[in-house]
MDTraj code that builds the backbone (N, CA, C; nanometers):
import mdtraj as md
import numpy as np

residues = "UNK UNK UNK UNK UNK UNK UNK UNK UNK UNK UNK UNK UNK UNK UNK UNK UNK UNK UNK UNK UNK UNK UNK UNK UNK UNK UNK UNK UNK UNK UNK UNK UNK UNK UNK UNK UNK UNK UNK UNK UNK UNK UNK UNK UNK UNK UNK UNK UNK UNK UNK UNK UNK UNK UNK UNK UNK UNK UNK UNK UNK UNK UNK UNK UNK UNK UNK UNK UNK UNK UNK UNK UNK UNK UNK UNK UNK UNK UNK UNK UNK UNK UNK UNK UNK UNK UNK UNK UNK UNK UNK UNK UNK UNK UNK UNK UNK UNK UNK UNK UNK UNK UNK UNK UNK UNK UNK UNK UNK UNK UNK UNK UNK UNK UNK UNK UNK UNK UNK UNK UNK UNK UNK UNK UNK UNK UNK UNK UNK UNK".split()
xyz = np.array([
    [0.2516, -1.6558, 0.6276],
    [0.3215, -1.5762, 0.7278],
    [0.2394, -1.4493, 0.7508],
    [0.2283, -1.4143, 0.8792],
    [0.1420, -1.2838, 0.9313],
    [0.2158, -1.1814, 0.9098],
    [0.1195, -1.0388, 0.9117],
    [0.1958, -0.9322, 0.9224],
    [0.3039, -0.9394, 0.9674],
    [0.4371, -0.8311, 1.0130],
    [0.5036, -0.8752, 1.1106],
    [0.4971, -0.7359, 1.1763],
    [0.5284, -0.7561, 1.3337],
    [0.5097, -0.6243, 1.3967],
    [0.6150, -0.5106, 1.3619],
    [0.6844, -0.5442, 1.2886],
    [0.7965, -0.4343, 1.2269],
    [0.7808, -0.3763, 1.1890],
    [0.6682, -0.3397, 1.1094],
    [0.6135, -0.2783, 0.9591],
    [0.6758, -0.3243, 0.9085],
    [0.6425, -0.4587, 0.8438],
    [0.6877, -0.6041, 0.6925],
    [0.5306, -0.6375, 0.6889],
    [0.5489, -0.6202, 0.6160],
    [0.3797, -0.7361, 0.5323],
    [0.4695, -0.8172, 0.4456],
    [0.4400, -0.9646, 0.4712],
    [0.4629, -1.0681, 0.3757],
    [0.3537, -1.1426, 0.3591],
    [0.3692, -1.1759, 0.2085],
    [0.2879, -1.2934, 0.1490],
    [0.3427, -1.3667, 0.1002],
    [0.2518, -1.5103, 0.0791],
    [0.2726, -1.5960, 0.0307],
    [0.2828, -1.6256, -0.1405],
    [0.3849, -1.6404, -0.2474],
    [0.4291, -1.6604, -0.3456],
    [0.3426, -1.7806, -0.4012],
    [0.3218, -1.8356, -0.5549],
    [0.2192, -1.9051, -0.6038],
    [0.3954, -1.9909, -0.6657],
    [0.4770, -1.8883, -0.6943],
    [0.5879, -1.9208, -0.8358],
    [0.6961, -1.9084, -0.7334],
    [0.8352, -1.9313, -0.7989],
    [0.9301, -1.9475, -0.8059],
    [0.9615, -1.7560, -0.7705],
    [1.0750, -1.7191, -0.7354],
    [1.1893, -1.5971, -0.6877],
    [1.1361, -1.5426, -0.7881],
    [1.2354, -1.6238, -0.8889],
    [1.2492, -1.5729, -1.0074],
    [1.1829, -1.5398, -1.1155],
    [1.0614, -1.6408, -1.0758],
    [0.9285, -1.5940, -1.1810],
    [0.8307, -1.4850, -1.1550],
    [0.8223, -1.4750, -0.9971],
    [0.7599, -1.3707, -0.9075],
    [0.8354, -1.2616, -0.9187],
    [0.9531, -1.2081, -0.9324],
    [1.0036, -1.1016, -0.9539],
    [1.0042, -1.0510, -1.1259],
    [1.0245, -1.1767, -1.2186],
    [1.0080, -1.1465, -1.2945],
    [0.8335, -1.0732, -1.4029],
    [0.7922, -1.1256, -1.3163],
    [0.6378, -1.1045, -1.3284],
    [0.6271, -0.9834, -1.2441],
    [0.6562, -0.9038, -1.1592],
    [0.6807, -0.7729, -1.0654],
    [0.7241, -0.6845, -1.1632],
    [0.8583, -0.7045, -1.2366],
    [0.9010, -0.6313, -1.3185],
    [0.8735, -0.5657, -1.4444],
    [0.7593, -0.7044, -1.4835],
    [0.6844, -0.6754, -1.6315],
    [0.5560, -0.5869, -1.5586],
    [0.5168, -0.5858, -1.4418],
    [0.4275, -0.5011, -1.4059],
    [0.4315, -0.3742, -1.4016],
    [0.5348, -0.3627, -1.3318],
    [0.5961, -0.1944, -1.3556],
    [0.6536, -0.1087, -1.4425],
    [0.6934, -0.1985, -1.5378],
    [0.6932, -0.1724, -1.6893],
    [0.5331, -0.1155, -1.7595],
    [0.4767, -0.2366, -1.7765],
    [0.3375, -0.1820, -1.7963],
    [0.2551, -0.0886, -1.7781],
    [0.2657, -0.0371, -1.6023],
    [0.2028, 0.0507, -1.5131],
    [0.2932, 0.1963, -1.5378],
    [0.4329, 0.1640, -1.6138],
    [0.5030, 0.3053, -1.6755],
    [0.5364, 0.3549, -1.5281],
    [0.6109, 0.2365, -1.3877],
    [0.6624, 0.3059, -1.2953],
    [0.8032, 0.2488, -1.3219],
    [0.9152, 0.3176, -1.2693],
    [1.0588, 0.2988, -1.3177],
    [1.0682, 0.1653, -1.1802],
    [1.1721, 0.1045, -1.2588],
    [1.2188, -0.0031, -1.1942],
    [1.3918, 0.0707, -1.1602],
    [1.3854, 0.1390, -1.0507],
    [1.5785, 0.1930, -1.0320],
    [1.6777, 0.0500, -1.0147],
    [1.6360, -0.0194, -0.9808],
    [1.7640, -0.1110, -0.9458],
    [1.6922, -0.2561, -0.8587],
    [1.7148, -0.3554, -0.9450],
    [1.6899, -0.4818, -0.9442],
    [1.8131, -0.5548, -0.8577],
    [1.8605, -0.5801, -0.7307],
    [1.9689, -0.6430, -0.6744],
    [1.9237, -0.7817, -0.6302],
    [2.0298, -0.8339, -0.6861],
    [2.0548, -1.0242, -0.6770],
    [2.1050, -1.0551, -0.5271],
    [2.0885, -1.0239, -0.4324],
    [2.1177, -1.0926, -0.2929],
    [2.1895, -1.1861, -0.3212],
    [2.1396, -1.3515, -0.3900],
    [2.1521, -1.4688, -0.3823],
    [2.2902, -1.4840, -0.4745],
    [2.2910, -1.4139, -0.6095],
    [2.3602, -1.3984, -0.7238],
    [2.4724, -1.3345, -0.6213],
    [2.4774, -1.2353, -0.5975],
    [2.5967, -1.1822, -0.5570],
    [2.6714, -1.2552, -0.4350],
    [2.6008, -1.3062, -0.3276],
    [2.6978, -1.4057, -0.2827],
    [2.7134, -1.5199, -0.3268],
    [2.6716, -1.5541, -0.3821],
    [2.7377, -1.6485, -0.5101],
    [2.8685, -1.6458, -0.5453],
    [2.8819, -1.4820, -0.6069],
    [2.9957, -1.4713, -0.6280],
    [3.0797, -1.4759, -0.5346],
    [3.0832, -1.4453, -0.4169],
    [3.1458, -1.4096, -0.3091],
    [3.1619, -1.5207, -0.2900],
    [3.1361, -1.6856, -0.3484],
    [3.1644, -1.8068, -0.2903],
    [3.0491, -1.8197, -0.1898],
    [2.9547, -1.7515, -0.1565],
    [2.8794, -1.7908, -0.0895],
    [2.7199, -1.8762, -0.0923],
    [2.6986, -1.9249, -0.0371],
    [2.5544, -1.9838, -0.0670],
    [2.3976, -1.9668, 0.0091],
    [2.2965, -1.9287, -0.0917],
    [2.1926, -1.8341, 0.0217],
    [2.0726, -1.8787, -0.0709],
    [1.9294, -1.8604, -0.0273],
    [1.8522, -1.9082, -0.1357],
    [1.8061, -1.7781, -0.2538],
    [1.7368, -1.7945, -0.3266],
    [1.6996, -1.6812, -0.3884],
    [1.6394, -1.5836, -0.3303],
    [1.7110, -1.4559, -0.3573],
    [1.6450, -1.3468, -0.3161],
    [1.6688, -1.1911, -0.3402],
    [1.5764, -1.1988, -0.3717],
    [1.6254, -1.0009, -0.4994],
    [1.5378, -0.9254, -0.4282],
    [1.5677, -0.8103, -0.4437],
    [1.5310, -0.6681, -0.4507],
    [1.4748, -0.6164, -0.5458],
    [1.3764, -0.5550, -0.5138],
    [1.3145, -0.4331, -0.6454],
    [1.3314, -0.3076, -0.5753],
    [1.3532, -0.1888, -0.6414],
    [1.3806, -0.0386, -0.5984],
    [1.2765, -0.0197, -0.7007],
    [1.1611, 0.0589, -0.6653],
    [1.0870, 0.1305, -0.7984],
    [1.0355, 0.2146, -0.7386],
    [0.9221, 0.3163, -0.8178],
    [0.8588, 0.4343, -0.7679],
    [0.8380, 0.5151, -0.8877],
    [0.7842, 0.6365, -0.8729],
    [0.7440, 0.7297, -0.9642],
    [0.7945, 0.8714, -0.8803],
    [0.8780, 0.9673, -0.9501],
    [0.8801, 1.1032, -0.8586],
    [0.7553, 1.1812, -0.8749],
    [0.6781, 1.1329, -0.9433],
    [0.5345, 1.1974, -0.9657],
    [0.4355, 1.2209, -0.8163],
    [0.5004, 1.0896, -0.7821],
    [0.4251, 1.0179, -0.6491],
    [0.4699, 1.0190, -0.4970],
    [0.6479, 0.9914, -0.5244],
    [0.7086, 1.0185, -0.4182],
    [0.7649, 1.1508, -0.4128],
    [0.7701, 1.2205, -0.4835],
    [0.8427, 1.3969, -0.4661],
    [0.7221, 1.4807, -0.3442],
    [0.6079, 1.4245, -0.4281],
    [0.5128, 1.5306, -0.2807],
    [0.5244, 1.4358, -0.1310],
    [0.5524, 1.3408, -0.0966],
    [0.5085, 1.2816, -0.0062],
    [0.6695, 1.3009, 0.0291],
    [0.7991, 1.3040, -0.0042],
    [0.9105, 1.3638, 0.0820],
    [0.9050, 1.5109, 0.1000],
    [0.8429, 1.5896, 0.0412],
    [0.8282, 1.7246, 0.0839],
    [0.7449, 1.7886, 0.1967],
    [0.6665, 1.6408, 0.2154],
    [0.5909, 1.6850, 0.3359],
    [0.6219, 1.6166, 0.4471],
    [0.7240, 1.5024, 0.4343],
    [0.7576, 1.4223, 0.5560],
    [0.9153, 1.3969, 0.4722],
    [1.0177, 1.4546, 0.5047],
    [1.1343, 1.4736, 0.4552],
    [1.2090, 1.3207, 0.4793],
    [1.1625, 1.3039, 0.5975],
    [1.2875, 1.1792, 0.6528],
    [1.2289, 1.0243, 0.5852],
    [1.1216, 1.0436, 0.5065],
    [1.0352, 0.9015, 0.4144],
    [1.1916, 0.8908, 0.3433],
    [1.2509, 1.0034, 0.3020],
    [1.3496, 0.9454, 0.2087],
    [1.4507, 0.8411, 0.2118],
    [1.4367, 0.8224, 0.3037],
    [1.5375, 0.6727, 0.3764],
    [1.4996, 0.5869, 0.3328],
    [1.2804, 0.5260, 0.2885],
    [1.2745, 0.4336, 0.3052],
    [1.1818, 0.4416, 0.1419],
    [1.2459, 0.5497, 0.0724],
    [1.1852, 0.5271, -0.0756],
    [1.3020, 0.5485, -0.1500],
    [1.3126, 0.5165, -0.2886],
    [1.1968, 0.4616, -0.3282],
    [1.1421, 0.3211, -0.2394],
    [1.0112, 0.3033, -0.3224],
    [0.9429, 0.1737, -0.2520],
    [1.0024, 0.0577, -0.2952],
    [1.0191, -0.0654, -0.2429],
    [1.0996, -0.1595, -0.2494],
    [1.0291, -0.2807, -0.2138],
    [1.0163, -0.4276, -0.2859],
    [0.9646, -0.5057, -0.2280],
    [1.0848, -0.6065, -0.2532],
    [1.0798, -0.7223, -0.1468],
    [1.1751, -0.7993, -0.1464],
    [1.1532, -0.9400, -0.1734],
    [1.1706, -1.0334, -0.2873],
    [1.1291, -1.1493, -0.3056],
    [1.2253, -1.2397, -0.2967],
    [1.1759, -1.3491, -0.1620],
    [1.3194, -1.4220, -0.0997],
    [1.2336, -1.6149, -0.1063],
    [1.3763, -1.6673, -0.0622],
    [1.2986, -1.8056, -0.0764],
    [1.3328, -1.8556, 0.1034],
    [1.2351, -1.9478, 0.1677],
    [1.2594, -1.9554, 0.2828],
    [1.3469, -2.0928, 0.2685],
    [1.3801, -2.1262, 0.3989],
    [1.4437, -2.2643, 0.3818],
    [1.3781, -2.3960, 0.3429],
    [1.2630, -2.4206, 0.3396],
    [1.1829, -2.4694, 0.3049],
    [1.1587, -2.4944, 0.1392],
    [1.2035, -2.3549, 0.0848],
    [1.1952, -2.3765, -0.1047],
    [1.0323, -2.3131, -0.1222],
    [1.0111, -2.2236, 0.0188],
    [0.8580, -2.1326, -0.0423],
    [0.9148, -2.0259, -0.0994],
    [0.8700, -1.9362, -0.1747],
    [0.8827, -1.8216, -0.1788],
    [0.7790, -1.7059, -0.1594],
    [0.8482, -1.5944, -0.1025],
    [0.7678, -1.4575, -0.0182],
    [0.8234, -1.3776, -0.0791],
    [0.6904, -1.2889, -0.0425],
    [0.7276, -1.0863, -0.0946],
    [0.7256, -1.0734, 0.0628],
    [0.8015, -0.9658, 0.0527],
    [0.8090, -0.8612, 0.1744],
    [0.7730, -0.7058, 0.1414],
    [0.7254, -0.6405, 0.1590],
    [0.7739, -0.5129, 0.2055],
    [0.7068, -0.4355, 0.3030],
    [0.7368, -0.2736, 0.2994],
    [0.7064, -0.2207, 0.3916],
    [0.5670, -0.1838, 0.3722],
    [0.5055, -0.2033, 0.5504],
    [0.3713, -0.1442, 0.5302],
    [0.3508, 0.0029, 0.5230],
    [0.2517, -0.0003, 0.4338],
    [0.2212, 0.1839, 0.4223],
    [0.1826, 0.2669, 0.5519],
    [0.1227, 0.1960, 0.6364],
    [0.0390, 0.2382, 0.7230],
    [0.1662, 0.2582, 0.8684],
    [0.2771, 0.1843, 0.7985],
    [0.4068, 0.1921, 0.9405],
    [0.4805, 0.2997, 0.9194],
    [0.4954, 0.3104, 0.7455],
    [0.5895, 0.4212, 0.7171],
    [0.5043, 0.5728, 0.7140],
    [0.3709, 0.5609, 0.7168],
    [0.3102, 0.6776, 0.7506],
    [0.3678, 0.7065, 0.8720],
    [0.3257, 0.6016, 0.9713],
    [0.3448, 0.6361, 1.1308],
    [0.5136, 0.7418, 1.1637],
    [0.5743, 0.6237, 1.0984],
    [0.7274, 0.6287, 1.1214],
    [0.7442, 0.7588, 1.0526],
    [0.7068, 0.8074, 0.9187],
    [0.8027, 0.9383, 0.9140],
    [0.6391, 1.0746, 0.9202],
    [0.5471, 1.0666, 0.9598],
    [0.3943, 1.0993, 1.0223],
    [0.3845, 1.2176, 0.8463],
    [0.3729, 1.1312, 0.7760],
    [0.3089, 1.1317, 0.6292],
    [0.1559, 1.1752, 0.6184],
    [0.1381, 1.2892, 0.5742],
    [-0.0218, 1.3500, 0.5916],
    [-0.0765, 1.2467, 0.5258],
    [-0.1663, 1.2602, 0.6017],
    [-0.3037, 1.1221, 0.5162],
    [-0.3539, 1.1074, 0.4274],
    [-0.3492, 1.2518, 0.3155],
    [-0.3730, 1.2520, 0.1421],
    [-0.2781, 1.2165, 0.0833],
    [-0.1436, 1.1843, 0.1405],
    [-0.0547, 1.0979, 0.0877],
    [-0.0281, 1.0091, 0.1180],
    [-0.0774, 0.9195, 0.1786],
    [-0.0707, 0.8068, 0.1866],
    [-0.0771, 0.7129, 0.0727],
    [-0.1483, 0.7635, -0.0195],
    [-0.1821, 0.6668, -0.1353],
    [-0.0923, 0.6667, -0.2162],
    [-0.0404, 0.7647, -0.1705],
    [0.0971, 0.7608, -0.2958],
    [0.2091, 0.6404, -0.2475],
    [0.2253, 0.6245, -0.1309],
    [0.2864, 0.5087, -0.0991],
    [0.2388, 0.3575, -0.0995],
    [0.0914, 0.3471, -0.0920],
    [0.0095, 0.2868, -0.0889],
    [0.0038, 0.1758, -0.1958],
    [0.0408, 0.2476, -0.2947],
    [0.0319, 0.1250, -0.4324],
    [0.1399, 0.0523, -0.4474],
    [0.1823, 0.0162, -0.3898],
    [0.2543, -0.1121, -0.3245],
    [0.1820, -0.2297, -0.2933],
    [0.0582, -0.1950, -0.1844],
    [0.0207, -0.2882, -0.1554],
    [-0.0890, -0.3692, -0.2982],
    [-0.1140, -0.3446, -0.4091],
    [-0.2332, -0.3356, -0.5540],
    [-0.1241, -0.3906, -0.6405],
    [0.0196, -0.3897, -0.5927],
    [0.1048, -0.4154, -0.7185],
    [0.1300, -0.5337, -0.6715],
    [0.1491, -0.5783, -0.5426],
    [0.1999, -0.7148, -0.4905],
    [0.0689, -0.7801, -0.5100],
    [-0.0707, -0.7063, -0.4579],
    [-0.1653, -0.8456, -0.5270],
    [-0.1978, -0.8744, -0.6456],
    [-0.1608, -0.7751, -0.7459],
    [-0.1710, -0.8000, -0.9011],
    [-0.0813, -0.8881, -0.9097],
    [0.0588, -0.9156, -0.8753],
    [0.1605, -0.9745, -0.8825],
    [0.0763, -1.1807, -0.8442],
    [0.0437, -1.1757, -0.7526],
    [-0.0222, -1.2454, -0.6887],
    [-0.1017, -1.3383, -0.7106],
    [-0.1936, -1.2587, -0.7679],
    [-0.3126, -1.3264, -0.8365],
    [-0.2986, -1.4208, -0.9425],
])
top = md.Topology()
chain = top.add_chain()
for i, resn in enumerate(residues, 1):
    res = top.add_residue(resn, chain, resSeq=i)
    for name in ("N", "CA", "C"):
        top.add_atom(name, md.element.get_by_symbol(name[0]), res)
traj = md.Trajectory(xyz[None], top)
């Protein structure tokens, strides 16, 4: 799947939801960035009686990283922490999603020495990846 013109970058998954997120999670552990909140999409309508394929949420970040980059573009705070989304299509592939750095610069006009601070997103999904 291509970029998408939204600001979404998705890729293509090697594993399973659940092994791909779980392998995301031991990364950011490692890398000593906080994981805030892991949400079950699929799990929770489940409960709800409902039926959907796998697909979770990661919330993570560092305030090391994101504290200067909302102080200089206030309204980023909507769309951090950084978040990637690992879903299964109807098909039984599974994808990462998230946001591109280069959209959410645009979108909240993020000085360009910070960019990188949002940036490692894109180094964690191909470590993830590989």
């Amino acid at each position: 799947m291509a970029d998408m013109p939204n600001g979404l970058i998705t890729k293509p998954c090697k594993d399973s939801v659940v092994a791909t997120t779980e392998r995301f999670a031991a990364l950011l552990k490692a890398r000593g960035i906080t994981l805030f909140a892991l949400l079950d999409h699929s799990g929770e309508a489940e409960k709800a009686g409902l039926k959907m394929p796998p697909t979770k949420l990661l919330i993570f970040g560092n305030p090391k990283g994101g504290t200067p980059v909302m102080l200089a573009a206030p309204t980023i705070a909507i769309d951090l922490p950084l978040k990637v989304l690992v879903w299964e299509d109807a098909a039984g592939k599974a994808w990462i999603s998230f946001n591109d750095p280069a959209y959410l610069q645009k979108r909240h006009n993020v000085p360009g020495e910070l960019v990188k601070n949002i940036s490692v997103v894109d180094g964690l999904v191909d470590q993830v990846l590989a």
